[in-house]
MARLUM-48210 format. One record per residue (C-alpha): residue in three letters; z, x, y. Coordinates in steps of 0.2 Angstrom, whole numbers, plus 5000, padded with zeros to 4 digits. Layout:
<gupas>
r ala, Z Z, X X, Y Y
...
</gupas>
This chain:
<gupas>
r unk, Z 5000, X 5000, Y 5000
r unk, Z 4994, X 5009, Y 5016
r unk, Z 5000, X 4997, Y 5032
r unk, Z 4999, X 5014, Y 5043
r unk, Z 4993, X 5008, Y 5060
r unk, Z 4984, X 5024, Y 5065
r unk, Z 4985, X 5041, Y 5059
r unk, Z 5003, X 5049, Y 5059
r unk, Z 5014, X 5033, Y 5061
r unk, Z 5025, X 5025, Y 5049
r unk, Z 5020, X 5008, Y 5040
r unk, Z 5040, X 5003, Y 5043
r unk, Z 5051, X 5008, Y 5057
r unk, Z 5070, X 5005, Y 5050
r unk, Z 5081, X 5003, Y 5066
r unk, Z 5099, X 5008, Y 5065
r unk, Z 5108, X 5003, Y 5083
r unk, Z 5126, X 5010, Y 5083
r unk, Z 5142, X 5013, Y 5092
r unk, Z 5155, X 5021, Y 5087
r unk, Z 5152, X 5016, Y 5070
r unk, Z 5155, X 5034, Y 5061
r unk, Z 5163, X 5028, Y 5048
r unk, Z 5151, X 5017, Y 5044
r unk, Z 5134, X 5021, Y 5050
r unk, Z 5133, X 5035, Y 5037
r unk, Z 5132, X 5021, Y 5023
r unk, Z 5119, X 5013, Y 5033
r unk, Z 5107, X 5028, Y 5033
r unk, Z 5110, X 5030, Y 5017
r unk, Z 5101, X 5014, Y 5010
r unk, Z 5089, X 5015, Y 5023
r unk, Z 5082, X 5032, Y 5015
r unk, Z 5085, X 5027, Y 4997
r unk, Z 5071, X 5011, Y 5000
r unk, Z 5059, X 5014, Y 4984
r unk, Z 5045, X 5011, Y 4999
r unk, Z 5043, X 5029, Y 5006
r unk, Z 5033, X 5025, Y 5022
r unk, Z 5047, X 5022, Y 5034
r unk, Z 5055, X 5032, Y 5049
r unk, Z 5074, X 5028, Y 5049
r unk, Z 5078, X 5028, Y 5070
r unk, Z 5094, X 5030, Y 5072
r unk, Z 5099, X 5023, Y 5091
r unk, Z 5115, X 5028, Y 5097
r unk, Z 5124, X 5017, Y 5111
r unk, Z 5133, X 5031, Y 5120
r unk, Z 5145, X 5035, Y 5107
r unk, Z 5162, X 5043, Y 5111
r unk, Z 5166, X 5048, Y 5091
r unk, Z 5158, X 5057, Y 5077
r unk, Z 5140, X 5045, Y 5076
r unk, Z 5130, X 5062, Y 5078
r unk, Z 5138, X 5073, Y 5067
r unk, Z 5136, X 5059, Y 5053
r unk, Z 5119, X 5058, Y 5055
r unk, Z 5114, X 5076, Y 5056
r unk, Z 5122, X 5077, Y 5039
r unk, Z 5106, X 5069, Y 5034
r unk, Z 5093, X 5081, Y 5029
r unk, Z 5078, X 5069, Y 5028
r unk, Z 5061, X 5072, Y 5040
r unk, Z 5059, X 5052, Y 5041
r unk, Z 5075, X 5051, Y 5050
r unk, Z 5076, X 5051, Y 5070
r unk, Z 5092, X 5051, Y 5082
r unk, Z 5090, X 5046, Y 5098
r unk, Z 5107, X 5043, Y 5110
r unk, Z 5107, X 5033, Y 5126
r unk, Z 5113, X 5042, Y 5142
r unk, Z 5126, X 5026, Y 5143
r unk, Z 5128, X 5013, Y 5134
r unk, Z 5116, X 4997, Y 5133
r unk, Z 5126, X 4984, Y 5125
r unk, Z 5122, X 4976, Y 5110
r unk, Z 5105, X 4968, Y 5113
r unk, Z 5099, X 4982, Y 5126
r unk, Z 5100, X 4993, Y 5112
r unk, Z 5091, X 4982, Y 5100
r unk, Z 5077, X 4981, Y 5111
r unk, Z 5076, X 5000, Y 5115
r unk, Z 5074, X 5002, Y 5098
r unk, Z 5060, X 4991, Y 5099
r unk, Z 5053, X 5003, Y 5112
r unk, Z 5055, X 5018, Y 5103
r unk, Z 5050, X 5012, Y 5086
r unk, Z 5034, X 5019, Y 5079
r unk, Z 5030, X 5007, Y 5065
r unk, Z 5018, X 4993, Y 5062
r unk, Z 5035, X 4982, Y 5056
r unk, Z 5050, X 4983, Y 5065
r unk, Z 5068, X 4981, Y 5054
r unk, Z 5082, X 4983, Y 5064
r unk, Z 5099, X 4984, Y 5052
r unk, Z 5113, X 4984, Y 5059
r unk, Z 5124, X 5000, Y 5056
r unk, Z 5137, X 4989, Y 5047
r unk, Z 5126, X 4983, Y 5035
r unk, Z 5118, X 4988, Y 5018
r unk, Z 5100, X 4984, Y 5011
r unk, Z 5095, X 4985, Y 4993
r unk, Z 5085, X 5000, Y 4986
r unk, Z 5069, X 4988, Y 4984
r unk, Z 5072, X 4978, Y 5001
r unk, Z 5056, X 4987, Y 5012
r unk, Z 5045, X 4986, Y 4998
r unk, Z 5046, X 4968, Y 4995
r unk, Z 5047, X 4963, Y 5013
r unk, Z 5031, X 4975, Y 5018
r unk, Z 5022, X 4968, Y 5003
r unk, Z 5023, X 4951, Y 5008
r unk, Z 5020, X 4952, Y 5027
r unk, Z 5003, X 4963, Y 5022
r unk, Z 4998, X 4948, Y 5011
r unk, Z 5002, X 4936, Y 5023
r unk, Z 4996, X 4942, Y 5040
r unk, Z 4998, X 4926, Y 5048
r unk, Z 5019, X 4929, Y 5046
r unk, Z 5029, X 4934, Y 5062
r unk, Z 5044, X 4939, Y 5054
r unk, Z 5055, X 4938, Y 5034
r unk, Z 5072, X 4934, Y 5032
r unk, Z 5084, X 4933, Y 5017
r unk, Z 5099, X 4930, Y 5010
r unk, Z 5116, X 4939, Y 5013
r unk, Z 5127, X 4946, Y 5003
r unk, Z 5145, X 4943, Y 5013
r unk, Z 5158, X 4955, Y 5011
r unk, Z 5172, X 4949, Y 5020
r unk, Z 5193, X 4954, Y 5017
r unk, Z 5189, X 4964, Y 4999
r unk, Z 5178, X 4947, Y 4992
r unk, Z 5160, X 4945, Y 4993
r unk, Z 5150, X 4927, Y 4995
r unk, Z 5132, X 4923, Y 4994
r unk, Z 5124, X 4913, Y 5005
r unk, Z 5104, X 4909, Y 5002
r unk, Z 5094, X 4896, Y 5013
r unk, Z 5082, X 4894, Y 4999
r unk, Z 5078, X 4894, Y 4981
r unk, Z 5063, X 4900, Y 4982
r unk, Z 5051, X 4911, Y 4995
r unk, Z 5043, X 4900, Y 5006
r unk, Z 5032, X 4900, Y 5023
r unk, Z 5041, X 4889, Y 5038
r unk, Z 5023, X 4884, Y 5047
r unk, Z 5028, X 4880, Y 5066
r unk, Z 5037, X 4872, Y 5073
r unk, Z 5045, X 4868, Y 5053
r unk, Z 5055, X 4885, Y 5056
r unk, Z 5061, X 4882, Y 5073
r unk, Z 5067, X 4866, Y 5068
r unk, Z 5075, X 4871, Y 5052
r unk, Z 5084, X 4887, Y 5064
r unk, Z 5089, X 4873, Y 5076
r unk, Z 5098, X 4861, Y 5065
r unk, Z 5106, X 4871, Y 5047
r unk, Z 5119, X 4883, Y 5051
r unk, Z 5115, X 4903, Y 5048
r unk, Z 5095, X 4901, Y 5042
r unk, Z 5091, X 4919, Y 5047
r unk, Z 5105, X 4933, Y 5047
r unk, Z 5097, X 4946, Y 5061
r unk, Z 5100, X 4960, Y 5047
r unk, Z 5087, X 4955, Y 5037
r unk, Z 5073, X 4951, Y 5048
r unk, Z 5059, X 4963, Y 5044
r unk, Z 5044, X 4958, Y 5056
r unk, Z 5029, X 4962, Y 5065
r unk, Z 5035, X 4974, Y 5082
r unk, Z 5018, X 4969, Y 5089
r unk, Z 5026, X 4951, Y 5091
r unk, Z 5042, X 4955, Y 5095
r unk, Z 5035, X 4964, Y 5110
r unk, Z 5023, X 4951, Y 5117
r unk, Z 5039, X 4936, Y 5116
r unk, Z 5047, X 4950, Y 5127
r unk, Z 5062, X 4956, Y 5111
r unk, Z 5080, X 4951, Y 5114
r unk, Z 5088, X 4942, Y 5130
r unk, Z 5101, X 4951, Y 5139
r unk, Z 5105, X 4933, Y 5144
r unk, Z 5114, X 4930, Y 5129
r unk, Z 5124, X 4945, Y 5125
r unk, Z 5131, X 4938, Y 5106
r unk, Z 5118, X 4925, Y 5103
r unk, Z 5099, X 4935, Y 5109
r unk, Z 5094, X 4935, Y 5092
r unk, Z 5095, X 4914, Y 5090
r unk, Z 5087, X 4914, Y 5103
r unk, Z 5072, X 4926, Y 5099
r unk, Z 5070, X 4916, Y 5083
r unk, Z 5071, X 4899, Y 5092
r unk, Z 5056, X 4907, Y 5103
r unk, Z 5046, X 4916, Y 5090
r unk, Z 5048, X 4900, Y 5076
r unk, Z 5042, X 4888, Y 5088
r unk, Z 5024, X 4895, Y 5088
r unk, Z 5023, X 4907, Y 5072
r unk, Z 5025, X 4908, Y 5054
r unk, Z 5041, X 4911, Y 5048
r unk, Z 5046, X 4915, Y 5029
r unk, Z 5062, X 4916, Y 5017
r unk, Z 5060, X 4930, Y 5005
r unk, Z 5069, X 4926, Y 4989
r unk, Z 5073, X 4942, Y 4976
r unk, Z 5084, X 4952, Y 4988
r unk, Z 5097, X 4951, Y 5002
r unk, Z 5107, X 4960, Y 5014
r unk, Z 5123, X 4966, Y 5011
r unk, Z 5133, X 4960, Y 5027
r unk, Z 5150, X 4966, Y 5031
r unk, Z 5161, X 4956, Y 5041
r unk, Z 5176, X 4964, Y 5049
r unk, Z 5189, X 4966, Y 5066
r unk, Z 5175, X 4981, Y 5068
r unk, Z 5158, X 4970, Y 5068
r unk, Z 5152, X 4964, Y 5085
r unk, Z 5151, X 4943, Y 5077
r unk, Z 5169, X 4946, Y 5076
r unk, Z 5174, X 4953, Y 5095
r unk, Z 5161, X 4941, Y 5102
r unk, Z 5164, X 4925, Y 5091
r unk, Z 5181, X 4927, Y 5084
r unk, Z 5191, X 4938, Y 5096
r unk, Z 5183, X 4931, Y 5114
r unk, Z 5174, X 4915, Y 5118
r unk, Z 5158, X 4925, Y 5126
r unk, Z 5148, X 4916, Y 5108
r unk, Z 5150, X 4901, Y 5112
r unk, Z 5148, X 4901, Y 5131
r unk, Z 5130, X 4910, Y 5123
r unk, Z 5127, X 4896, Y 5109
r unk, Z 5130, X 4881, Y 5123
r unk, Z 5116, X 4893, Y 5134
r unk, Z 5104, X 4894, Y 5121
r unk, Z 5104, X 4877, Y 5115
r unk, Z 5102, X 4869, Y 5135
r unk, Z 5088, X 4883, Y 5138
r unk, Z 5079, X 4877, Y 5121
r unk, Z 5080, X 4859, Y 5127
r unk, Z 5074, X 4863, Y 5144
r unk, Z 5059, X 4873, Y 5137
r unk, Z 5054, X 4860, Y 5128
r unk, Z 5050, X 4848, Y 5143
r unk, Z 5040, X 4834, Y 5137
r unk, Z 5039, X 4840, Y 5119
r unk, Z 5060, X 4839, Y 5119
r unk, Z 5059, X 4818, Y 5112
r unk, Z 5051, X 4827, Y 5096
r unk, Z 5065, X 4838, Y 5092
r unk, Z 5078, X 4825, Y 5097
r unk, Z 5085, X 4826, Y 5081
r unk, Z 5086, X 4844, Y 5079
r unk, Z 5093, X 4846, Y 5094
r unk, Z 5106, X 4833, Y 5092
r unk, Z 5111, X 4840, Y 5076
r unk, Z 5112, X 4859, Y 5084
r unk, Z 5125, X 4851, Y 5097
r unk, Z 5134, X 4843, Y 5085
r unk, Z 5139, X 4856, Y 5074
r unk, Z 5142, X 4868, Y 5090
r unk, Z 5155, X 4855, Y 5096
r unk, Z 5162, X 4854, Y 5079
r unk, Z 5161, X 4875, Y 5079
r unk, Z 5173, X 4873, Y 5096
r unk, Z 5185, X 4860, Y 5090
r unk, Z 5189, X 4868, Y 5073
r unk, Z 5191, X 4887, Y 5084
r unk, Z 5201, X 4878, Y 5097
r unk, Z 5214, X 4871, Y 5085
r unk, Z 5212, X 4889, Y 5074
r unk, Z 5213, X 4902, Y 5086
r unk, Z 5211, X 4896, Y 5105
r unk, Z 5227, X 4904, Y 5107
r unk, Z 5224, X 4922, Y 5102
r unk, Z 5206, X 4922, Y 5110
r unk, Z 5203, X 4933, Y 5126
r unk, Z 5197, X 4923, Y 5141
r unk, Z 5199, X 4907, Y 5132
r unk, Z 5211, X 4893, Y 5128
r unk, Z 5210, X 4879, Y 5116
r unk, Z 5207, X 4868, Y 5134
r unk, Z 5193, X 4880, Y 5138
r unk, Z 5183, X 4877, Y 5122
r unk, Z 5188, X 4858, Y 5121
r unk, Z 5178, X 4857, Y 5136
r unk, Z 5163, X 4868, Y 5129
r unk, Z 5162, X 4857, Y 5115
r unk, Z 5162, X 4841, Y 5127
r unk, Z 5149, X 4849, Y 5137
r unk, Z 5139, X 4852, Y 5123
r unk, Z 5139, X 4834, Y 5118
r unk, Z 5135, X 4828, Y 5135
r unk, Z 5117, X 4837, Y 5133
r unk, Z 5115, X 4827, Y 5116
r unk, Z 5104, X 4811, Y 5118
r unk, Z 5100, X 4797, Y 5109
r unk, Z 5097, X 4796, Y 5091
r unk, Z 5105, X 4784, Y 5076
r unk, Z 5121, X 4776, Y 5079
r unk, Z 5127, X 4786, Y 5064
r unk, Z 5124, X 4803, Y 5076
r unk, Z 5131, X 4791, Y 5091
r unk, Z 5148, X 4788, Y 5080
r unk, Z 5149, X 4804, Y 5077
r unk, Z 5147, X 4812, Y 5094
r unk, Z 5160, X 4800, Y 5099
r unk, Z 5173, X 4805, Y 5088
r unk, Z 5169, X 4823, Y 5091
r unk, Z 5172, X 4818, Y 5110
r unk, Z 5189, X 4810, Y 5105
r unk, Z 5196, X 4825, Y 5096
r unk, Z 5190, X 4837, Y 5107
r unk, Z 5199, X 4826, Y 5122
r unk, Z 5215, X 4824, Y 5112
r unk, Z 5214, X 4843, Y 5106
r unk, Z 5222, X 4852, Y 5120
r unk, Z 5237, X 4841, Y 5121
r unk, Z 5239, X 4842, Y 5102
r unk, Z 5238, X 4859, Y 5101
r unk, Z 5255, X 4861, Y 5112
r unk, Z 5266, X 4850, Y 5097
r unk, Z 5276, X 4861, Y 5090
r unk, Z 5274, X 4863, Y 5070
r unk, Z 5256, X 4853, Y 5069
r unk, Z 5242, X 4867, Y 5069
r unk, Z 5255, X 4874, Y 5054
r unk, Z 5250, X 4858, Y 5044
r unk, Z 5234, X 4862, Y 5044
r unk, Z 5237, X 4880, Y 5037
r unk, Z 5226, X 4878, Y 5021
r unk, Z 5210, X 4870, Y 5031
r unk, Z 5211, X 4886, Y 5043
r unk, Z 5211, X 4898, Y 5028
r unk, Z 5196, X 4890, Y 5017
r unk, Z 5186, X 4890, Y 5032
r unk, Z 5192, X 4904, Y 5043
r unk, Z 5175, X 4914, Y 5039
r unk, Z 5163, X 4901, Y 5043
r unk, Z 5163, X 4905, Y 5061
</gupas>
């Protein structure tokens, strides 16, 4: 299989973003060099690092790997997209430097992007290692193509459809639909999805997955379990998707409503769990982000209609019942089943 877009550059370019992940990031490299498809460069894109991120990689002995450290650092979607610009490949994989791919992951992603041309981008399944356990969440059964606007729908309304490690895609496209907003500094890759699916191909690759690994270390976790900045971003993106939409908005009223839905349900159940210990947030605050996100919800079945309404109740009631003493401690085995959801 030769996907080489002109002499000298790589079919693949494997992006590792990292900061101050020298603990880890080694791991990452690892499974990034050991891919049975040999055409690759493995970038390695260091945020401004203040520990030992360089000295891990230039253990490496491999000429396919690059290092290439920022004067200061990006955040998290700026260095995404400068990986984007530095990237030499025909198909762009950025993996996080947290996170593990399987020996045969290129190979089988590559393959079916070169026999499907008209395919922005592949996702797959994750393998979730969180607190010593591992869980495995697949969209599918079964490899399939998401024509649009099937895939932006399908993004919009089921809950984690494409984990951003596992998105192996065309760089060509993630350049022309601009790469990752620094609008949205948890959430740019939803978004990016939202934009791309709406217009292009989309596919779920069945046969491998991601090894994702969830932790106080992992940016999901500062952003959406330590702070409220992810849901100030997910409230964002969703009003932004339905303003984009304009006139076309009345087609994806169902989606739309769904996404709402379950992003007020996200901020009742995080309000009651964990408003309290959140930086810059209080179960009053994300109380009122979940209303909020109900107020840009129209129309739709009275089932939906019910439903909003009781999320509206709960969410109006929440802030008050949080401060009786004893009752979020009766809800104690909820919090734990669910407590890695979101």
């Amino acid at each position: 299989m030769n996907s080489r877009e002109r002499e000298g550059s790589p079919a693949v370019s494997i992006c590792i973003p990292t900061w101050n992940r020298a603990g880890m990031v080694g791991d990452a490299i690892r499974s990034a060099l050991a891919q049975t498809f040999r055409d690759t460069e493995v970038l390695v894109v260091d945020n401004a690092s203040t520990d030992t991120t360089a000295d891990v990689v230039a253990s490496f002995r491999d000429p396919r790997l690059r290092y290439v450290r920022n004067d200061r650092n990006l955040g998290l979607f700026g260095n995404f997209n400068r990986c984007i610009t530095l990237a030499q490949g025909k198909y762009l994989h950025i993996l996080h430097s947290d996170d593990l791919i399987p020996p045969g992951f290129t190979a089988l992603s590559v393959q079916f992007l070169e026999e499907h041309p008209e395919v922005a981008f592949t996702f797959t399944g994750s393998e979730i290692e969180a607190g010593g356990e591992v869980t495995t969440q697949d969209y599918r059964d079964a490899t399939e193509i998401f024509p649009p606007p099937d895939g932006f729908r399908r993004i919009l309304r089921d809950r984690n459809v494409v984990p951003c490690p596992s998105v192996v895609g065309r760089r060509a496209l993630f350049q022309h639909y601009g790469g990752f907003s620094l609008e949205y500094p948890y959430a740019a890759d939803l978004a990016l999805w939202l934009k791309i699916s709406r217009r292009e191909p989309v596919a779920f690759l069945s046969g491998t997955r991601i090894r994702y690994r969830q932790g106080p270390h992992s940016e999901s976790h500062r952003l959406l379990f330590a702070s409220a900045r992810g849901y100030q971003d997910m409230i964002g993106i969703y009003r932004a998707a339905g303003e984009e939409l304009g006139q076309e908005r009345e087609q994806f009223r169902g989606e739309l409503n769904a996404a709402l839905e379950r992003f007020a349900g996200d901020c009742l159940y995080a309000a009651w769990t964990r408003g309290d210990g959140m930086q810059g947030a209080t179960p009053s605050s994300l109380a009122s982000l979940g209303r909020s996100a109900l107020s840009l919800a129209e129309g739709g079945p009275m089932s939906s209609r019910f439903r909003r309404l009781g999320l509206w109740t709960l969410l109006f009631l929440l802030p008050g019942a949080s401060r009786v003493p004893g009752l979020r401690r009766l809800t104690g085995a909820l919090r734990r089943d669910r407590k890695t959801l979101y």
